[in-house]
C-alpha positions as CSV (number, residue, x, y, z in Angstrom):
1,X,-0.8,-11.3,-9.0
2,X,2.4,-10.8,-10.7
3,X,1.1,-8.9,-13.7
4,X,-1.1,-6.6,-11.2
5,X,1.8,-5.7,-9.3
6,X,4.0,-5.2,-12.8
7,X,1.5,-3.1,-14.2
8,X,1.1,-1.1,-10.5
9,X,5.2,-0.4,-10.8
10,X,4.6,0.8,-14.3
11,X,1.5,3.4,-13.4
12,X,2.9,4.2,-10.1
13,X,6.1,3.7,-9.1
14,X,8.0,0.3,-7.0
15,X,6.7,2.3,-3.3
16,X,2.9,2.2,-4.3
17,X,3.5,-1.4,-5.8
18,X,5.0,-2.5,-2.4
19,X,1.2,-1.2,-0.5
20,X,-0.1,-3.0,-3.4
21,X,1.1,-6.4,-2.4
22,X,0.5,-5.9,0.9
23,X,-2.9,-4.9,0.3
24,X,-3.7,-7.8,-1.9
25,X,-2.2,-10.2,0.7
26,X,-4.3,-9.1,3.4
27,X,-7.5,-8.3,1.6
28,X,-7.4,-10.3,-1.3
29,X,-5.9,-13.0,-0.8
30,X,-8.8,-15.2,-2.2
31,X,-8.6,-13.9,-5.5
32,X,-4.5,-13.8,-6.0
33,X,-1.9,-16.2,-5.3
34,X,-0.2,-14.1,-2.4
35,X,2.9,-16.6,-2.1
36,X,6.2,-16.2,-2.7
37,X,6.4,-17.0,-6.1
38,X,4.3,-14.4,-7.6
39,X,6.1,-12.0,-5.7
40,X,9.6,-13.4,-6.7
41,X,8.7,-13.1,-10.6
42,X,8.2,-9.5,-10.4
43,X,11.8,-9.0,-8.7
44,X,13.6,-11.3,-11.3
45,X,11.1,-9.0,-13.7
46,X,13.1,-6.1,-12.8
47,X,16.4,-8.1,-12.9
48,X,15.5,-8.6,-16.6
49,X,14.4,-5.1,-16.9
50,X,17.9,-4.1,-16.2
51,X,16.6,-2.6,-12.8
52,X,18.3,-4.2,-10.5
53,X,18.4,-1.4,-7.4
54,X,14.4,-1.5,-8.0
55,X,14.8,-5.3,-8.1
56,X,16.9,-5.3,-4.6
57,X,14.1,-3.0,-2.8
58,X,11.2,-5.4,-4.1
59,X,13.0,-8.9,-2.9
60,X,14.2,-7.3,0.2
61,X,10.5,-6.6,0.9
62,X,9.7,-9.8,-0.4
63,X,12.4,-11.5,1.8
64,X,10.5,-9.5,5.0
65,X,7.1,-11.1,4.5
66,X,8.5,-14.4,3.5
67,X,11.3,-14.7,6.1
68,X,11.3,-19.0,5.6
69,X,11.5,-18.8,1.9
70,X,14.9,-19.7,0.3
71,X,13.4,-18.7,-3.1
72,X,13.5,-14.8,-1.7
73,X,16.7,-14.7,-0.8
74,X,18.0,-16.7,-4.0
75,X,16.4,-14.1,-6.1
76,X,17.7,-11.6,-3.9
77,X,21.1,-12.6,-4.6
78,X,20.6,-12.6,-7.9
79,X,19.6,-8.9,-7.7
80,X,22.9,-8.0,-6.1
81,X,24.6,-10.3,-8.7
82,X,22.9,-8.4,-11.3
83,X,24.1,-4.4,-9.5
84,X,27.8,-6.0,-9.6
85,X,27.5,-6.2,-5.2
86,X,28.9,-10.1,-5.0
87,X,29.2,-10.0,-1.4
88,X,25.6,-9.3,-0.7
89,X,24.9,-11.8,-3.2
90,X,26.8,-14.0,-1.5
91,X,25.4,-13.7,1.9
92,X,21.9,-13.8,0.5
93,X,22.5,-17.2,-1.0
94,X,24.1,-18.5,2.1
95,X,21.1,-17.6,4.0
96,X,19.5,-19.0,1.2
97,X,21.0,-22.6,2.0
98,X,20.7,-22.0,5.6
99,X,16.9,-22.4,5.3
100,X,16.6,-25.0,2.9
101,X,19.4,-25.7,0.9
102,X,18.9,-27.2,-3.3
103,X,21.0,-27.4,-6.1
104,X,20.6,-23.5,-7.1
105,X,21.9,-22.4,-4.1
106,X,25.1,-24.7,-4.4
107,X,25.8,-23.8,-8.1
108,X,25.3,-19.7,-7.1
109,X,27.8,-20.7,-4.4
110,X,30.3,-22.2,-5.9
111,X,29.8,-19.6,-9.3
112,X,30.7,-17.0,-6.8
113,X,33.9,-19.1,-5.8
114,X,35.0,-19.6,-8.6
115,X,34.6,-16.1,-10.1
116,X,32.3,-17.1,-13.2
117,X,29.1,-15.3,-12.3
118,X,29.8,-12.0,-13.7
């Protein structure tokens, strides 16, 4: 799923990769992993990219269909890490560790404290 939606952003554009998803989720859901993970990897894609506004859209989106995921809103943060926004980071990885908290979340946290995540 991850290298359909990547190729859709690059033919089309991050709004038509969005109906994408969703399409694939609902109708073809057989044939693609429609978790979170796929979806994730193409948000920390456009981290990498040096995108991070497109990667901020994608995981917010992401974060809407998989409300109970910490993963979304870790890589979420990350996104806002990545624009230079360290408050929105910093709420997303709280929320992040209100749903399930793990090591990541704690060493994002305390990076953030500390003032060695630029």
């Amino acid at each position: 799923m991850t290298g359909v939606l990547l190729e859709k952003i690059a033919d089309s554009g991050l709004e038509k990769a969005i109906r994408k998803c969703e399409f694939l989720r609902e109708f073809e859901a057989d044939h693609y992993d429609a978790g979170s993970s796929p979806v994730n990897v193409v948000g920390l894609e456009l981290i990498w990219a040096g995108k991070p506004a497109d990667a901020i859209k994608w995981l917010q989106f992401a974060a809407e269909i998989f409300p109970k995921e910490p993963d979304c809103y870790m890589c979420l943060g990350d996104a806002h890490l990545a624009a230079g926004d360290r408050d929105s980071a910093r709420r997303c990885y709280e929320r992040a560790r209100a749903i399930g908290p793990n090591i990541m979340t704690e060493a994002r946290l305390a990076e953030l404290s500390s003032g060695t995540s630029d």
